[in-house]
PyMOL commands that place a pseudoatom at each C-alpha (Angstrom):
pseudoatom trace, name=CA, resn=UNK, resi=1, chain=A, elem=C, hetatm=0, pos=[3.202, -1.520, 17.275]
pseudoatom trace, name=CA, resn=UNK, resi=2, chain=A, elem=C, hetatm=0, pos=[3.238, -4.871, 15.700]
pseudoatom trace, name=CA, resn=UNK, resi=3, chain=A, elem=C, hetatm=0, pos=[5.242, -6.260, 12.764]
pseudoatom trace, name=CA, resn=UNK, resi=4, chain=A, elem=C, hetatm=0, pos=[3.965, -8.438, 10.249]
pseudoatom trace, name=CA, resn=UNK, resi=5, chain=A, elem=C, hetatm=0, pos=[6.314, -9.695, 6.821]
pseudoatom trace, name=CA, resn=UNK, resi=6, chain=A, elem=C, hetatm=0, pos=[4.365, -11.715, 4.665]
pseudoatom trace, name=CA, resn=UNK, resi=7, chain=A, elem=C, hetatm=0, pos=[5.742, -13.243, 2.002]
pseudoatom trace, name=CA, resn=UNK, resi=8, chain=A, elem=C, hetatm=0, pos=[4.711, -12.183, -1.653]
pseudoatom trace, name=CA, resn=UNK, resi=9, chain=A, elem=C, hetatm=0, pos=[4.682, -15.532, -2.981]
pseudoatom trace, name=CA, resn=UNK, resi=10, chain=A, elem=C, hetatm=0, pos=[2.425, -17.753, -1.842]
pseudoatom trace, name=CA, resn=UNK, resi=11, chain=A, elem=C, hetatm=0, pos=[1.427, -21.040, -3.374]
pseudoatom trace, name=CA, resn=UNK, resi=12, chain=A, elem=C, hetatm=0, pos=[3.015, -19.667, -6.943]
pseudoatom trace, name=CA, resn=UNK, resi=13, chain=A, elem=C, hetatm=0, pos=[0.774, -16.850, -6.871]
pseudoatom trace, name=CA, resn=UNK, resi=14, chain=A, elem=C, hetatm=0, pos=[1.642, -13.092, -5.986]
pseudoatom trace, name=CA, resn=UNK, resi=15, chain=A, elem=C, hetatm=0, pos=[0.163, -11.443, -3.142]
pseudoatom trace, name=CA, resn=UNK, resi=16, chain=A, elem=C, hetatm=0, pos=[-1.080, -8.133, -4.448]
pseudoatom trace, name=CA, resn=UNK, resi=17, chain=A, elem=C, hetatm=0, pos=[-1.242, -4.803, -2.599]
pseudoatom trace, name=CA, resn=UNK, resi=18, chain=A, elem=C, hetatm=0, pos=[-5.227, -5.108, -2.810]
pseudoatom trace, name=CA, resn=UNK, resi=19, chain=A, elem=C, hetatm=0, pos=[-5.055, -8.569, -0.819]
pseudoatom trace, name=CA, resn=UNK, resi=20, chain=A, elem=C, hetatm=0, pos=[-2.693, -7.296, 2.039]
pseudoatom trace, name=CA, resn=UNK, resi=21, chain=A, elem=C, hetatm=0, pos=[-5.327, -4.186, 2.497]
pseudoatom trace, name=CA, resn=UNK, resi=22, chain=A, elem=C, hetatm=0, pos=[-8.275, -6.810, 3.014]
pseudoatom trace, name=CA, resn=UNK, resi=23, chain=A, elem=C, hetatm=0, pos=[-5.868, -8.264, 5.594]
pseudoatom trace, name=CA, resn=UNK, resi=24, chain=A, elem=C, hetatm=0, pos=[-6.304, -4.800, 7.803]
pseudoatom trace, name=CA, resn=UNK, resi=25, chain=A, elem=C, hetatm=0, pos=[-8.675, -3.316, 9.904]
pseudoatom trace, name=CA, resn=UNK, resi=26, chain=A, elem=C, hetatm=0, pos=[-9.446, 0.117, 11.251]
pseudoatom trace, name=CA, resn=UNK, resi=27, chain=A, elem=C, hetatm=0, pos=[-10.677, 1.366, 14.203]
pseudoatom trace, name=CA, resn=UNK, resi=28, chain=A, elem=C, hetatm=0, pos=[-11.132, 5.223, 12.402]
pseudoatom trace, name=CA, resn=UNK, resi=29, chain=A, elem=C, hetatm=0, pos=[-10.952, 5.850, 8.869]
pseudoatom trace, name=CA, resn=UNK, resi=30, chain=A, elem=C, hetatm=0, pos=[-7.161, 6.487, 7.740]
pseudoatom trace, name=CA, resn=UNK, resi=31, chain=A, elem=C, hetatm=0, pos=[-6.097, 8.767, 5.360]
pseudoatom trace, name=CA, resn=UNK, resi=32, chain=A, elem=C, hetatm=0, pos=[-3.205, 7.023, 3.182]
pseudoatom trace, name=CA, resn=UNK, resi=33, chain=A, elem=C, hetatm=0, pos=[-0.123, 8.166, 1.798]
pseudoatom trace, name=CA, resn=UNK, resi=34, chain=A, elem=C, hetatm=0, pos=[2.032, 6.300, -0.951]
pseudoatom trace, name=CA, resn=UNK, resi=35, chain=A, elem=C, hetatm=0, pos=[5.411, 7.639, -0.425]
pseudoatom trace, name=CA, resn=UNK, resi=36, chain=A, elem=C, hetatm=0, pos=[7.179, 5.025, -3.106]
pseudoatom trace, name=CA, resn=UNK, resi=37, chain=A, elem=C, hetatm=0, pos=[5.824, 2.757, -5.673]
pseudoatom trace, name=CA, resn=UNK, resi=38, chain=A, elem=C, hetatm=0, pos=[7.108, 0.674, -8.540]
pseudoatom trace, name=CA, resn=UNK, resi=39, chain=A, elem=C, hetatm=0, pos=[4.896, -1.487, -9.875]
pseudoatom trace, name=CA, resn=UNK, resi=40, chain=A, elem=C, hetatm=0, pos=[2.098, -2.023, -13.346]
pseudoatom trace, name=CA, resn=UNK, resi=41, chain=A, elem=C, hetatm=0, pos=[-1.132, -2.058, -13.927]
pseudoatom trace, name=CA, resn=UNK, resi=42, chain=A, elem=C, hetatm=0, pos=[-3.542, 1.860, -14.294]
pseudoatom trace, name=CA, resn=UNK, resi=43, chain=A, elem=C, hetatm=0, pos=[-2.322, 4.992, -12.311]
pseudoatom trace, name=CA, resn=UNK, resi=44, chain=A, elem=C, hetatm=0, pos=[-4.686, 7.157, -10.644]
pseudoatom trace, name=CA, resn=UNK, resi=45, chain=A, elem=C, hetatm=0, pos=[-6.204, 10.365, -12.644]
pseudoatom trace, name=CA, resn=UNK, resi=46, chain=A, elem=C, hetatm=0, pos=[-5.402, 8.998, -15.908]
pseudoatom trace, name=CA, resn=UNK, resi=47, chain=A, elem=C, hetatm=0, pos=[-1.874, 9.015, -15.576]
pseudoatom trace, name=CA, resn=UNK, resi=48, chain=A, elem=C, hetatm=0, pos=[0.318, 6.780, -17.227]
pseudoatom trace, name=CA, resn=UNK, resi=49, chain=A, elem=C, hetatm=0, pos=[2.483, 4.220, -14.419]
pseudoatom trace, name=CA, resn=UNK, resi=50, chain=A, elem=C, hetatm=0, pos=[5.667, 5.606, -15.050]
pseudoatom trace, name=CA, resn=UNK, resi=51, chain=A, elem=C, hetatm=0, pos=[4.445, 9.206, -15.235]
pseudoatom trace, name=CA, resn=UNK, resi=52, chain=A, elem=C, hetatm=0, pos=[2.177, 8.300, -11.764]
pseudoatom trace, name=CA, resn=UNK, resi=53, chain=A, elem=C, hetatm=0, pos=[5.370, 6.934, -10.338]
pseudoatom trace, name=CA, resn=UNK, resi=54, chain=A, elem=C, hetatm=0, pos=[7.561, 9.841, -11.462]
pseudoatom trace, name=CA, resn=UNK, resi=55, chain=A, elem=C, hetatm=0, pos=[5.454, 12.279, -10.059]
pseudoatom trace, name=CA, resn=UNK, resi=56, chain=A, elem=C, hetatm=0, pos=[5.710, 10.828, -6.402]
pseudoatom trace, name=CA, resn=UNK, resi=57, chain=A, elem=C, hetatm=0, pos=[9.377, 10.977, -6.517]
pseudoatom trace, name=CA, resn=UNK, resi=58, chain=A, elem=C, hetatm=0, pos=[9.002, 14.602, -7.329]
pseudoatom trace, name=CA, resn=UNK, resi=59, chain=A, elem=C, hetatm=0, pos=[6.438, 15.755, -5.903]
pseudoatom trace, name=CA, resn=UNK, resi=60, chain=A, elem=C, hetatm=0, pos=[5.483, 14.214, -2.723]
pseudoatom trace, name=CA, resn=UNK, resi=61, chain=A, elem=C, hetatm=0, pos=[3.566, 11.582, -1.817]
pseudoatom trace, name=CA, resn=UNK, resi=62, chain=A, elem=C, hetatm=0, pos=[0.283, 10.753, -3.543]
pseudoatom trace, name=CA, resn=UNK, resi=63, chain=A, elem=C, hetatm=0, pos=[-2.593, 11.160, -0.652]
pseudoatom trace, name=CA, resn=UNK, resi=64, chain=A, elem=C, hetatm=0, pos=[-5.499, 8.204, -0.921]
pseudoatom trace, name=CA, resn=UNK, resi=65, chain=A, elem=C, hetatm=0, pos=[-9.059, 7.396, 1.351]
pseudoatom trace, name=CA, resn=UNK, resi=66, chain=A, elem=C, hetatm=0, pos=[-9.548, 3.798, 1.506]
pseudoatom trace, name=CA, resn=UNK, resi=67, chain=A, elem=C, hetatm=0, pos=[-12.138, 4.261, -1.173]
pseudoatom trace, name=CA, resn=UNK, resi=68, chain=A, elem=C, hetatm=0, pos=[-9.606, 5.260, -3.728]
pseudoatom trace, name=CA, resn=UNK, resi=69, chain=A, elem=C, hetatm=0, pos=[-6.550, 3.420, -2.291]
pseudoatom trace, name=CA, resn=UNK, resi=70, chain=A, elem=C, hetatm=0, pos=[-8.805, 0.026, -2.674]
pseudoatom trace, name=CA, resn=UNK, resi=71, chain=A, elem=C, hetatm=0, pos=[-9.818, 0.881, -6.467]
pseudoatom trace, name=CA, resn=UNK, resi=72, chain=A, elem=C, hetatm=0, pos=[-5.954, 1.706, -7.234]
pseudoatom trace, name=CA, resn=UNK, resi=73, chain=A, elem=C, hetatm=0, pos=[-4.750, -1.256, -5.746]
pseudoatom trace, name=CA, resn=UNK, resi=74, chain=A, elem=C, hetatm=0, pos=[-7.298, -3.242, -7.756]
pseudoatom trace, name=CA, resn=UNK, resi=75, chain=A, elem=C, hetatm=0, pos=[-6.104, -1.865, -10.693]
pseudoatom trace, name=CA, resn=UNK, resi=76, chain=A, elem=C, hetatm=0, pos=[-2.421, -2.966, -10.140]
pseudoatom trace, name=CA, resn=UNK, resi=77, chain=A, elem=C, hetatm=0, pos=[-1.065, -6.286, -12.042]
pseudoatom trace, name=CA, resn=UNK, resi=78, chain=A, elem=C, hetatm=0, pos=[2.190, -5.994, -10.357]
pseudoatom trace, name=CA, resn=UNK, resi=79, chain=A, elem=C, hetatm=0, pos=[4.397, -4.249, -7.222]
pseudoatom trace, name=CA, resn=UNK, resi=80, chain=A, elem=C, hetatm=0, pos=[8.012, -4.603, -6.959]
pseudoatom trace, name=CA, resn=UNK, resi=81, chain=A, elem=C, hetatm=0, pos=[8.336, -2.229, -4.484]
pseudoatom trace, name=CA, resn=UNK, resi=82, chain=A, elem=C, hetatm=0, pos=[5.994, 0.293, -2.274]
pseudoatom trace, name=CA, resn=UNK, resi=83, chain=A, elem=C, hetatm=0, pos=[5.890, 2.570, 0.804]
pseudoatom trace, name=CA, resn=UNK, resi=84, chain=A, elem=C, hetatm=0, pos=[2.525, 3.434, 1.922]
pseudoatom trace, name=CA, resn=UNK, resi=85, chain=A, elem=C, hetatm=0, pos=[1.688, 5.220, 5.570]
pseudoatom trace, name=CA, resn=UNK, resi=86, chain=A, elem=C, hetatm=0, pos=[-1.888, 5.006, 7.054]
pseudoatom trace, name=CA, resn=UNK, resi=87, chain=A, elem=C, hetatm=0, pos=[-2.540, 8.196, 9.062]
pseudoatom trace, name=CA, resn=UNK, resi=88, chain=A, elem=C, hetatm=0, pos=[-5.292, 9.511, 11.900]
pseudoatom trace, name=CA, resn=UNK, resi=89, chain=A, elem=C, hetatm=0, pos=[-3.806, 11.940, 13.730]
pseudoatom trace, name=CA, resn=UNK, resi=90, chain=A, elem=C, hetatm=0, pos=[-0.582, 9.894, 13.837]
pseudoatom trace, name=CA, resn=UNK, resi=91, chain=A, elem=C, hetatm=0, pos=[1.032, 7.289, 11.793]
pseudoatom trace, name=CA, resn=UNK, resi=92, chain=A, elem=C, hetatm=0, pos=[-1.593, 4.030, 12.726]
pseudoatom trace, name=CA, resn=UNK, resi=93, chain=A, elem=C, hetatm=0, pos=[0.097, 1.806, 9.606]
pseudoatom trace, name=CA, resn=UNK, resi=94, chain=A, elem=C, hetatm=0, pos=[3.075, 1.186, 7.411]
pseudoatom trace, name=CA, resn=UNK, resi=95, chain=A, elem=C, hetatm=0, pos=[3.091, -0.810, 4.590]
pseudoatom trace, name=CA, resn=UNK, resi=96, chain=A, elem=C, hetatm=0, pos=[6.228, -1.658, 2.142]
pseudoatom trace, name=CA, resn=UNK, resi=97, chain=A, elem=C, hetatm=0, pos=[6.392, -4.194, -0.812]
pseudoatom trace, name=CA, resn=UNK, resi=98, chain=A, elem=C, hetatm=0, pos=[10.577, -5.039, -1.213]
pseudoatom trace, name=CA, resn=UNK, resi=99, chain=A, elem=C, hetatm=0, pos=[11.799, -6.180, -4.605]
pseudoatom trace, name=CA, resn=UNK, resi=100, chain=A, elem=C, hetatm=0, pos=[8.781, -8.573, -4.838]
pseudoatom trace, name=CA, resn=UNK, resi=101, chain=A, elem=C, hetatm=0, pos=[9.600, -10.719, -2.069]
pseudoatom trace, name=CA, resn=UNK, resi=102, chain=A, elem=C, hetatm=0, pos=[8.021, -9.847, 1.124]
pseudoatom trace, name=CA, resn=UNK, resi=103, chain=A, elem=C, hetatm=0, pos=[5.352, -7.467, 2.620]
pseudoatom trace, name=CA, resn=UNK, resi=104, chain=A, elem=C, hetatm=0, pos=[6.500, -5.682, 5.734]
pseudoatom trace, name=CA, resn=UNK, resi=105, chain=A, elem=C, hetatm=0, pos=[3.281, -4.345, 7.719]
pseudoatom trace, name=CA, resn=UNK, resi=106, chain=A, elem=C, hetatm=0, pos=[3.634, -2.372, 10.887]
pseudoatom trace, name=CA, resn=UNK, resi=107, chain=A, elem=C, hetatm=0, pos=[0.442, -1.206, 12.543]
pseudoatom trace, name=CA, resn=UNK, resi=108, chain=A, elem=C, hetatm=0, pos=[-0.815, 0.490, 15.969]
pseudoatom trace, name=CA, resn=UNK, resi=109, chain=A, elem=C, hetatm=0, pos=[-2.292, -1.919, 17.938]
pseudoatom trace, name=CA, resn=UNK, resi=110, chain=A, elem=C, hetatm=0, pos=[-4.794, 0.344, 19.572]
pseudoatom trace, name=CA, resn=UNK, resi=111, chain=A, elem=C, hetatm=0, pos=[-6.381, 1.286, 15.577]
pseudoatom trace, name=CA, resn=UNK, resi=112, chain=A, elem=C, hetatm=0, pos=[-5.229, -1.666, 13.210]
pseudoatom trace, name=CA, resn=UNK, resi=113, chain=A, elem=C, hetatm=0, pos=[-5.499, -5.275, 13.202]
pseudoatom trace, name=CA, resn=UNK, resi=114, chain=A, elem=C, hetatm=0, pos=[-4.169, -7.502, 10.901]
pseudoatom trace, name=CA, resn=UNK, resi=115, chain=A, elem=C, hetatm=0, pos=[-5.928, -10.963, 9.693]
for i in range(1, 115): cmd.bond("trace and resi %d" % i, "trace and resi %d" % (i + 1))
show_as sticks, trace
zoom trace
């Protein structure tokens, strides 16, 4: 596994969930799950952000393709904090946003490389 933290702020702009995901490639096609999120911009299945983010502290994580995960994360104007897992069979990726200051990216070797 290797370890990546990326600061959020770069250059006075704000690295966005959507940017670190363009960072990563896959051997195999993950299947994603967002375990924690704070953050603003348009929830998934016309939920409201605070109802969205309720709902995964209640009920689980929220499972994504990349397909969706990439429109969601386009849809964001903001993450303060996140915990997202990439899965094929085992865990190949873990992604978490902290208090808007840093991205901390861990991925398998052998099925993700970062850019």
């Amino acid at each position: 596994m290797s370890n990546y933290r990326v600061p959020m702020w770069q250059q006075n702009t704000k690295m966005l969930l959507g940017e670190v995901l363009s960072k990563i490639s896959f051997a195999c096609e993950p299947t994603w799950l967002l375990h924690e999120f704070s953050g603003t911009g348009v929830a998934p299945n016309g939920l409201g952000m605070v109802e969205f983010e309720t709902c995964i502290r209640e009920s689980g994580p929220a499972r994504f393709d990349t397909a969706s995960l990439t429109n969601f994360a386009s849809a964001l104007t903001d993450v303060y904090d996140l915990r997202i897992t990439a899965w094929s069979g085992h865990k190949i990726a873990e992604i978490v946003g902290f208090d808007s200051e840093c991205w901390d990216i861990w991925l398998d070797d052998s099925l993700a490389k970062y850019r």
